[in-house]
C-alpha positions, 0 to 999 in steps of 0.5 A: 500500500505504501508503493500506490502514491509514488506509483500514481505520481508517476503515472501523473507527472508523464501524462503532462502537457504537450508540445504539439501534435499530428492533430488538435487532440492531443490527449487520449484516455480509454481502456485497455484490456489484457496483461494490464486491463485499465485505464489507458492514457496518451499524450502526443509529444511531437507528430510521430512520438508519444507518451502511453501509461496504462493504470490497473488495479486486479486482484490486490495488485496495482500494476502501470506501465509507461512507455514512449513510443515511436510511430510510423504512418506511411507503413501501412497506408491505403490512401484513405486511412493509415494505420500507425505501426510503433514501437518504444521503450518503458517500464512496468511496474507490480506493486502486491498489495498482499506482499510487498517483498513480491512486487516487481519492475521491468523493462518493456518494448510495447510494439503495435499497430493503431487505428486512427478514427478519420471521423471522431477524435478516437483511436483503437491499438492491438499492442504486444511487448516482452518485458524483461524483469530487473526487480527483484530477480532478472525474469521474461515475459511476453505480454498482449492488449488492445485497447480503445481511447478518446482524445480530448 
């Protein structure tokens, strides 16, 4: 219980204002679902790269995760719409509320694709990512979502 206020600072602090933008919506909340099912945020930094963090609490265990993330929008692009390939860098964190000695940090490597809404200031993703646990122990893991957010 200790770990949940720096944890939600964390989450606070890189959520922050932006600098610019590919669109006028520059700040996206949602959902997620899958290794971390909860809220999802997104902040544009620059045209191509951006700040996610998905916040989850299940089962007594607080888990979020950050990530900066460079996209590619001329990939996959079929003349009417794109769909933004990305990949980044991040941590993870698990804080046991039942244990403490138990919770874990790693570091991740999200990649994924996106769908830009042409119409509504929204945006899908389907992400995968292996993340590569340094605290307490040195462990792997592959992990999946999807997910759906609103821009503001």
């Amino acid at each position: 219980m200790r770990y949940i206020l720096p944890a939600l600072m964390a989450l606070v602090l890189t959520a922050g204002p932006v600098m610019g933008n590919i669109r006028e919506k520059t700040i996206g909340t949602g959902i997620a679902v899958g290794d971390l099912s909860g809220i999802s945020i997104k902040t544009w930094r620059a045209e191509d790269t951006a700040i996610d963090a998905v916040l989850s609490w299940w089962g007594g265990e607080l888990k979020f995760s950050v990530n900066f993330l460079k996209h590619f929008f001329d990939i996959i692009d079929n003349g009417q719409q794109s769909y933004p390939l990305y990949y980044g860098f991040g941590t993870r964190v698990r804080i046991r509320d039942d244990d403490p000695d138990k919770s874990t940090v790693g570091l991740r490597f999200p990649g994924g694709i996106s769908y830009i809404f042409p119409e509504a200031p929204m945006d899908a993703f389907l992400e995968v990512a292996p993340v590569v646990g340094v605290v307490p122990d040195t462990a792997f893991e592959f992990t999946a979502m999807t997910g759906l957010r609103y821009y503001f």
